[in-house]
mmCIF file as gemmi writes it, N, C-alpha and C atoms, coordinates in Angstrom:
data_model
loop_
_atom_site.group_PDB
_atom_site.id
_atom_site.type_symbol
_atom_site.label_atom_id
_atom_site.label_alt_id
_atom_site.label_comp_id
_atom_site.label_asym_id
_atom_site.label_entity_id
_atom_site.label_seq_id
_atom_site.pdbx_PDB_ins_code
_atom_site.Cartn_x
_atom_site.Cartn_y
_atom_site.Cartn_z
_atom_site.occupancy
_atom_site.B_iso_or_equiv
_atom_site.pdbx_formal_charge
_atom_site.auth_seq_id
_atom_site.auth_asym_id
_atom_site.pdbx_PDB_model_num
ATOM 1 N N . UNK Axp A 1 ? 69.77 93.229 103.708 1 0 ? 1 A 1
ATOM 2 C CA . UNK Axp A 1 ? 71.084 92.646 103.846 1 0 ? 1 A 1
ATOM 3 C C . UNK Axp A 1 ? 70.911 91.228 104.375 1 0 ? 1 A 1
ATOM 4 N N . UNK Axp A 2 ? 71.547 90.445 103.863 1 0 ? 2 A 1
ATOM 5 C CA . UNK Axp A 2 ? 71.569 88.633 104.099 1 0 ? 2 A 1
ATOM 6 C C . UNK Axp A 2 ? 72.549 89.383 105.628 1 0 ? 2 A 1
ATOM 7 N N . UNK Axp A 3 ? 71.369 87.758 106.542 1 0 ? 3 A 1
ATOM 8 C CA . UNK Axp A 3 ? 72.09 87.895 108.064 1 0 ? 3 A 1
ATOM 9 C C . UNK Axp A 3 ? 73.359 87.418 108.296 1 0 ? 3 A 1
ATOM 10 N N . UNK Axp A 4 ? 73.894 86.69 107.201 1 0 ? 4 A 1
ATOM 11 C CA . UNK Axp A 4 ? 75.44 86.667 108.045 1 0 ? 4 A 1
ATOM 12 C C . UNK Axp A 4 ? 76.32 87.394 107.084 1 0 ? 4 A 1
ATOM 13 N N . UNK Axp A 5 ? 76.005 88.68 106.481 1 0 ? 5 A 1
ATOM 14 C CA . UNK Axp A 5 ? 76.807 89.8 105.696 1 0 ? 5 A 1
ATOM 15 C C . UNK Axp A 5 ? 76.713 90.549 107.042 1 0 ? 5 A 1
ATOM 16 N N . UNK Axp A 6 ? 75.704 90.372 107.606 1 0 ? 6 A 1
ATOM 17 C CA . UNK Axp A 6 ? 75.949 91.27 108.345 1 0 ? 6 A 1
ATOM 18 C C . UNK Axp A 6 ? 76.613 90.983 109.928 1 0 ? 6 A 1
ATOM 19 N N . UNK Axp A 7 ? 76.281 89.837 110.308 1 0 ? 7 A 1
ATOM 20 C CA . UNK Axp A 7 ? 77.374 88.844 111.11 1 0 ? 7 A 1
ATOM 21 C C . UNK Axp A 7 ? 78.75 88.87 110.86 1 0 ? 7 A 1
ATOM 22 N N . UNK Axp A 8 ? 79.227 89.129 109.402 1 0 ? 8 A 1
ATOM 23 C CA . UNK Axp A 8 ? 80.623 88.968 108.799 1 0 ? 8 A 1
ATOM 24 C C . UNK Axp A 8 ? 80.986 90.901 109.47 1 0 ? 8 A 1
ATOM 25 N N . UNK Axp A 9 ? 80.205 91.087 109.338 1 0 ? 9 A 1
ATOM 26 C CA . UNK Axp A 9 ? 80.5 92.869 109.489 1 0 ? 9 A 1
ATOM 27 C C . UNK Axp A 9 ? 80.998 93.431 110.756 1 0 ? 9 A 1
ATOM 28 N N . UNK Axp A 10 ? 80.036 92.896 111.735 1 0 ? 10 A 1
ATOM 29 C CA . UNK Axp A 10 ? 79.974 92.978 113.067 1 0 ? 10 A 1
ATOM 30 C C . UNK Axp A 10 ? 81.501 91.831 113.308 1 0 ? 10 A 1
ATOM 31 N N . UNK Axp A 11 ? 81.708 91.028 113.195 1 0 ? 11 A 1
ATOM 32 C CA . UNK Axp A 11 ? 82.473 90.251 113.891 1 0 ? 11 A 1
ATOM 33 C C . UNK Axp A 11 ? 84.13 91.108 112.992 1 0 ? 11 A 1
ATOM 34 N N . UNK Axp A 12 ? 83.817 91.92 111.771 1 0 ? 12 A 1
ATOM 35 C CA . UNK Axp A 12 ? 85.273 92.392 111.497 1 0 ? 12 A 1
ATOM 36 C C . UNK Axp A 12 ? 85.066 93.359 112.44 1 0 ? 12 A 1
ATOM 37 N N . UNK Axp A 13 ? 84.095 94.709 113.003 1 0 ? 13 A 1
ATOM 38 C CA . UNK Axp A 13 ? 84.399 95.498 113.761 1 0 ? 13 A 1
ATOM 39 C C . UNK Axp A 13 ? 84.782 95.331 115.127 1 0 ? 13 A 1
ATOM 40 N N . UNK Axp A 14 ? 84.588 93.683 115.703 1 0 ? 14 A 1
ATOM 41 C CA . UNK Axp A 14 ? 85.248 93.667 116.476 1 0 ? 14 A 1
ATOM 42 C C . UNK Axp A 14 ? 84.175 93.02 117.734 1 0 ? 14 A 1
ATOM 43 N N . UNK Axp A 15 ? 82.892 92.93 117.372 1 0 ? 15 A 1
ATOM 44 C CA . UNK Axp A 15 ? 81.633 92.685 117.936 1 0 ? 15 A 1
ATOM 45 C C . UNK Axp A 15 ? 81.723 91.434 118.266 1 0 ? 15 A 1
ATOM 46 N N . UNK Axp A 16 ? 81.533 91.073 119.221 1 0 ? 16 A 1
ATOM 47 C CA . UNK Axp A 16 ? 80.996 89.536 119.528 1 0 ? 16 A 1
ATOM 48 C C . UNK Axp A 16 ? 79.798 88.984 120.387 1 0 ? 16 A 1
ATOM 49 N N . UNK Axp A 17 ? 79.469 88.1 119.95 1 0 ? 17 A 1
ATOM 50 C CA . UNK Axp A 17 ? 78.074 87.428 120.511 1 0 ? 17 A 1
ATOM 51 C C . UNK Axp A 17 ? 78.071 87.085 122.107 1 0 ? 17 A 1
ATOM 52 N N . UNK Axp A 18 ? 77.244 87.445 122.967 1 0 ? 18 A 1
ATOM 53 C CA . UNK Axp A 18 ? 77.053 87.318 123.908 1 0 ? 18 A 1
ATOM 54 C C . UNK Axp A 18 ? 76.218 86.653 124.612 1 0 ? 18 A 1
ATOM 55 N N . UNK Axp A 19 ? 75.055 85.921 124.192 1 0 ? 19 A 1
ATOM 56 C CA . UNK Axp A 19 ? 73.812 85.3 124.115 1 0 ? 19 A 1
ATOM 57 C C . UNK Axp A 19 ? 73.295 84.884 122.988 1 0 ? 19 A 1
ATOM 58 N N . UNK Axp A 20 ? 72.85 83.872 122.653 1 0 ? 20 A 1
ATOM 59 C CA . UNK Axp A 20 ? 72.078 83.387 121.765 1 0 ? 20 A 1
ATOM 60 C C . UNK Axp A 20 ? 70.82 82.828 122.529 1 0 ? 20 A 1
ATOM 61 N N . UNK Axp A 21 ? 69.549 83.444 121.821 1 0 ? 21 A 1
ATOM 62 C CA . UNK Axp A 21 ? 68.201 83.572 122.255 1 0 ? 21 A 1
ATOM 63 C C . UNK Axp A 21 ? 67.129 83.039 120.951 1 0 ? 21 A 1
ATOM 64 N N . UNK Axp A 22 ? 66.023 82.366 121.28 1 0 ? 22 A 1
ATOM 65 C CA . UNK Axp A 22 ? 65.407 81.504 120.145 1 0 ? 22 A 1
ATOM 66 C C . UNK Axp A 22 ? 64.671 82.652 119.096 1 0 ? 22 A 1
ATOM 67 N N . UNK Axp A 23 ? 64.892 83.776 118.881 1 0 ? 23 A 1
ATOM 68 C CA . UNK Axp A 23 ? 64.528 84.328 117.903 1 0 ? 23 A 1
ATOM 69 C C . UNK Axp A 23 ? 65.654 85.953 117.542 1 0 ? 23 A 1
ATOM 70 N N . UNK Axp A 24 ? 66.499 85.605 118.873 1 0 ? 24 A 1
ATOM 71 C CA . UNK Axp A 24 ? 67.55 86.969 118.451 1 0 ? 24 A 1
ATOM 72 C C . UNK Axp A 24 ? 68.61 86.715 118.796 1 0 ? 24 A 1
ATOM 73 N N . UNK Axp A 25 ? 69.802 87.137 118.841 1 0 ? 25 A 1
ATOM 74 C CA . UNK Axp A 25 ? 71.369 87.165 119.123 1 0 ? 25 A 1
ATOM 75 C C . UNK Axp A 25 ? 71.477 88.598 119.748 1 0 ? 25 A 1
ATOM 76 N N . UNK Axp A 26 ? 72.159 88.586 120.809 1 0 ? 26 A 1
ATOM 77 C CA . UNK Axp A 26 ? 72.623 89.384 121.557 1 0 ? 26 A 1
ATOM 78 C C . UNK Axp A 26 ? 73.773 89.664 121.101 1 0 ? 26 A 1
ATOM 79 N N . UNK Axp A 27 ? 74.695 90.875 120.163 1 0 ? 27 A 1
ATOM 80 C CA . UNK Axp A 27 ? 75.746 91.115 120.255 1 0 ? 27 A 1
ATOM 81 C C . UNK Axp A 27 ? 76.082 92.484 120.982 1 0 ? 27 A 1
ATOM 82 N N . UNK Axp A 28 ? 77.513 91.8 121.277 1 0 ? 28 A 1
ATOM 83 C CA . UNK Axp A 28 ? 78.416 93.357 121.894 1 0 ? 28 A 1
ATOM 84 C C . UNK Axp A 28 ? 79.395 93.879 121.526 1 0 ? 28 A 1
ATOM 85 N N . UNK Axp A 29 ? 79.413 95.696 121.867 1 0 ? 29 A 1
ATOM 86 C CA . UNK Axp A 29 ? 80.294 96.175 121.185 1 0 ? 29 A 1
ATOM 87 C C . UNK Axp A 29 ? 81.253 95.914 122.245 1 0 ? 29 A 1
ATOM 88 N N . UNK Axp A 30 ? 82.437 95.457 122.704 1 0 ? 30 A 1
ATOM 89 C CA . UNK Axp A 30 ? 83.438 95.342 123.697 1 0 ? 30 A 1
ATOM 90 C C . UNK Axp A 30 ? 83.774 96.873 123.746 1 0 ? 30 A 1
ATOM 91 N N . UNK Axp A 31 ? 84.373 97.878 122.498 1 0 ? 31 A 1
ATOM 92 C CA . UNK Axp A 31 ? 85.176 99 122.789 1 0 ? 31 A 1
ATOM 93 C C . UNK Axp A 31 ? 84.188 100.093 123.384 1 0 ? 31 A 1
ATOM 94 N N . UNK Axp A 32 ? 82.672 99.726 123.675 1 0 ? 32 A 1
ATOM 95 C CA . UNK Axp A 32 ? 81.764 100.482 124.306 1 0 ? 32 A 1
ATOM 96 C C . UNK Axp A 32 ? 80.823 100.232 125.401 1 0 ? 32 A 1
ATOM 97 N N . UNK Axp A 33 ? 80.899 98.423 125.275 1 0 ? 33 A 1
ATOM 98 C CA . UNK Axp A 33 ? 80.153 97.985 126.418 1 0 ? 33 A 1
ATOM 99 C C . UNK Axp A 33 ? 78.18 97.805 125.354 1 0 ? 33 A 1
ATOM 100 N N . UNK Axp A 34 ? 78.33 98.619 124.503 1 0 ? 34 A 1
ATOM 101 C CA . UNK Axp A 34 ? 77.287 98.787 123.879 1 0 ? 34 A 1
ATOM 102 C C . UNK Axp A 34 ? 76.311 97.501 123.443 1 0 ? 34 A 1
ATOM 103 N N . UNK Axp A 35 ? 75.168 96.681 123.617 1 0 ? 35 A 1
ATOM 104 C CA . UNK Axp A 35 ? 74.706 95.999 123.133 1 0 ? 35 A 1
ATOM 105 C C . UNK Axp A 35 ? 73.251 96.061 122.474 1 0 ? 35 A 1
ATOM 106 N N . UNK Axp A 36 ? 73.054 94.965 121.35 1 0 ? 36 A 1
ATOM 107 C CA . UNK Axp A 36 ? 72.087 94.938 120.162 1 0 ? 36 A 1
ATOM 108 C C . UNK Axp A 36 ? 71.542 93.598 119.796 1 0 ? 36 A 1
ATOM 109 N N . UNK Axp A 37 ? 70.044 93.527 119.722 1 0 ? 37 A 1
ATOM 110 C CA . UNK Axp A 37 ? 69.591 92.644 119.234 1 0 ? 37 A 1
ATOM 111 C C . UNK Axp A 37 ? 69.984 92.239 117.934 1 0 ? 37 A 1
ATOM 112 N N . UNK Axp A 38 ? 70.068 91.28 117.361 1 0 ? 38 A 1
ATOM 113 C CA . UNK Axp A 38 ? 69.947 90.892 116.091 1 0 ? 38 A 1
ATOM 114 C C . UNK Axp A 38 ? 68.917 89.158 115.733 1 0 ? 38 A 1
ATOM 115 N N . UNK Axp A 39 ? 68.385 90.042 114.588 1 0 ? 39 A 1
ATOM 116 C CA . UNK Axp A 39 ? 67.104 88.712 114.6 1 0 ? 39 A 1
ATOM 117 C C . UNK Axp A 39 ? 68.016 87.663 113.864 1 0 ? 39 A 1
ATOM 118 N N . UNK Axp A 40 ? 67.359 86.555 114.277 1 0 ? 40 A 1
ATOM 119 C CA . UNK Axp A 40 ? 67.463 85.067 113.231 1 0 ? 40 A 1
ATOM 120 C C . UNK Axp A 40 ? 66.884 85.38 112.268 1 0 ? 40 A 1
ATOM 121 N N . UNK Axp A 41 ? 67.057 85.916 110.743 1 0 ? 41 A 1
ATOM 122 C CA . UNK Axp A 41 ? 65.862 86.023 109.582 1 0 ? 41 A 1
ATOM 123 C C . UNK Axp A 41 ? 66.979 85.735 109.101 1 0 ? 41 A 1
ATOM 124 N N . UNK Axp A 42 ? 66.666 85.288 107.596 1 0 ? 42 A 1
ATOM 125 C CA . UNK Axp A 42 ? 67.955 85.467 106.819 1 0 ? 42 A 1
ATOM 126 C C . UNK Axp A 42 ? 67.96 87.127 106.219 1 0 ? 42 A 1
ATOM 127 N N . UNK Axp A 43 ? 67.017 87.452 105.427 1 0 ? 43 A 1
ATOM 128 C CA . UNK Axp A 43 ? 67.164 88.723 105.295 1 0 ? 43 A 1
ATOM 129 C C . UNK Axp A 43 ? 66.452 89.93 106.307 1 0 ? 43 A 1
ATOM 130 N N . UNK Axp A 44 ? 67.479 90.878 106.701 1 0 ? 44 A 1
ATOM 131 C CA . UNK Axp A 44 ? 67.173 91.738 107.595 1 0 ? 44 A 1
ATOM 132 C C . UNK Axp A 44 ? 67.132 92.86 106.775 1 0 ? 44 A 1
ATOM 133 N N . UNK Axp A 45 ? 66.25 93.722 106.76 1 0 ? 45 A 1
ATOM 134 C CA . UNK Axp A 45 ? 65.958 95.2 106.247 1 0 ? 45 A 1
ATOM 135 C C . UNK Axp A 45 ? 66.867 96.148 106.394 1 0 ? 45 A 1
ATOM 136 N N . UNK Axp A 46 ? 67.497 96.553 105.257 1 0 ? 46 A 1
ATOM 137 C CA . UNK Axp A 46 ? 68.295 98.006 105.378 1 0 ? 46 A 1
ATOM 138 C C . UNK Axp A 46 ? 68.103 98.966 106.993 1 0 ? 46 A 1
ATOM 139 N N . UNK Axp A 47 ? 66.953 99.66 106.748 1 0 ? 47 A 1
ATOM 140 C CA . UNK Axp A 47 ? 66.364 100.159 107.649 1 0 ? 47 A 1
ATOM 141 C C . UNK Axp A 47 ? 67.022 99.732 109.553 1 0 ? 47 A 1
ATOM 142 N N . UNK Axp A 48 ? 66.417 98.295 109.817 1 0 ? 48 A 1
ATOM 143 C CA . UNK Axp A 48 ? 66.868 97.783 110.769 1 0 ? 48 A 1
ATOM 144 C C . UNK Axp A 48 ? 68.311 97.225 110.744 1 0 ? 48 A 1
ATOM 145 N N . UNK Axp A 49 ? 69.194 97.604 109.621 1 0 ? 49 A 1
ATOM 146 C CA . UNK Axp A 49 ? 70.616 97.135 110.032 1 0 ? 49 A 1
ATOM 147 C C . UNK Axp A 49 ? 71.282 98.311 110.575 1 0 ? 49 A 1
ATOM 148 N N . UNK Axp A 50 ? 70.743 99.879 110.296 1 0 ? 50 A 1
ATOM 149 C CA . UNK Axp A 50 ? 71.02 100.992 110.178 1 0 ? 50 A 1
ATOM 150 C C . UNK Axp A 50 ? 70.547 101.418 111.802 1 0 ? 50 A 1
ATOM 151 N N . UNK Axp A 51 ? 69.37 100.945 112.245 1 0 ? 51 A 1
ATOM 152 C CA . UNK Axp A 51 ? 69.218 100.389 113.705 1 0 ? 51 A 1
ATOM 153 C C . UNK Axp A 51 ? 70.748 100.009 114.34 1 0 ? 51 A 1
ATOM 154 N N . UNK Axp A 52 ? 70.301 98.378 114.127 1 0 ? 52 A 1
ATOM 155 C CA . UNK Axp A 52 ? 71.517 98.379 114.921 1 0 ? 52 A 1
ATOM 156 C C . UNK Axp A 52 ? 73.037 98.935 114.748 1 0 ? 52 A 1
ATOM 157 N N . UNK Axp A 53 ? 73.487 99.022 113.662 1 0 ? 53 A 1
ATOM 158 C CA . UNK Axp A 53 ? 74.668 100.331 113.641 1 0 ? 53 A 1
ATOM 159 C C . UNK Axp A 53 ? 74.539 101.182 114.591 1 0 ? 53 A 1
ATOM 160 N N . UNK Axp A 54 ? 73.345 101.67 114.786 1 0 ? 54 A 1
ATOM 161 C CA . UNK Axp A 54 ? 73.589 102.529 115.743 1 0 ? 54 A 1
ATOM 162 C C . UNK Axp A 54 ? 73.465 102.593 116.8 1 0 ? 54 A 1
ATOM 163 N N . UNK Axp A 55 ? 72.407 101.541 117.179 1 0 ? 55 A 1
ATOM 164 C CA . UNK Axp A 55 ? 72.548 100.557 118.97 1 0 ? 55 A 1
ATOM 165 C C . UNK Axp A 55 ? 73.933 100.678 119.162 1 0 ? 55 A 1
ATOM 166 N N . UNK Axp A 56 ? 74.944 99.687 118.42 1 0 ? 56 A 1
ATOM 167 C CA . UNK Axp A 56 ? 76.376 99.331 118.665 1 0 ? 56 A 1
ATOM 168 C C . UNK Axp A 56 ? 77.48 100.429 117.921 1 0 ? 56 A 1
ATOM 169 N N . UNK Axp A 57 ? 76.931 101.755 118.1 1 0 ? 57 A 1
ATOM 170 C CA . UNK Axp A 57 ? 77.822 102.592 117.468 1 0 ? 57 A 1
ATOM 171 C C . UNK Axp A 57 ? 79.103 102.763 116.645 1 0 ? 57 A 1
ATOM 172 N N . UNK Axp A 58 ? 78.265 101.903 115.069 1 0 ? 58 A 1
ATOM 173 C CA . UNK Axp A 58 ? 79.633 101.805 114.773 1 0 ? 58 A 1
ATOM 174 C C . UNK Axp A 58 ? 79.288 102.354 113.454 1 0 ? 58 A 1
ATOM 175 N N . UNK Axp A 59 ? 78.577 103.54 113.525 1 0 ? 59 A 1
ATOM 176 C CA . UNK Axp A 59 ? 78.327 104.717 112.071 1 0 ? 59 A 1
ATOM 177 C C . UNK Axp A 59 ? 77.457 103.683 111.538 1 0 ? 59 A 1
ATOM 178 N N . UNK Axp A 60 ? 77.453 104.276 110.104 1 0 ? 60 A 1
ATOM 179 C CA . UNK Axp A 60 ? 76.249 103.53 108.964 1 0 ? 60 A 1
ATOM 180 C C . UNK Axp A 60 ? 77.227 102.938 108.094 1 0 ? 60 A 1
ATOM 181 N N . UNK Axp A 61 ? 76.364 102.291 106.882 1 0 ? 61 A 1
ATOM 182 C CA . UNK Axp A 61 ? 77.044 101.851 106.137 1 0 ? 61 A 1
ATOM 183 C C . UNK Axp A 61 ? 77.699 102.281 105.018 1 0 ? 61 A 1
């Protein structure tokens, strides 16, 4: 998945950035307190988006 499909995703569920760090982004889930790395790559692996879905509990895709 291209990184800001998945930036676009997170920010409709409601997620917002909390830190920006020189190789990751810190986002949070507000309705859980829940937080998740996310790398700077442009493309991030199925696999690891399915990760963080579930760091920030917000099901799969």
């Amino acid at each position: 998945m291209k990184r800001v499909d998945l930036l676009r995703l997170l920010n409709d569920q409601g997620c917002r950035i909390i830190r920006h760090g020189a190789r990751h982004d810190i986002f949070l889930n507000p309705a859980n307190q829940r937080r998740a790395p996310i790398p700077r790559h442009r493309e991030i692996p199925d696999s690891l988006v399915k990760i963080i879905l579930k760091q920030l509990d917000l099901g799969t895709l």
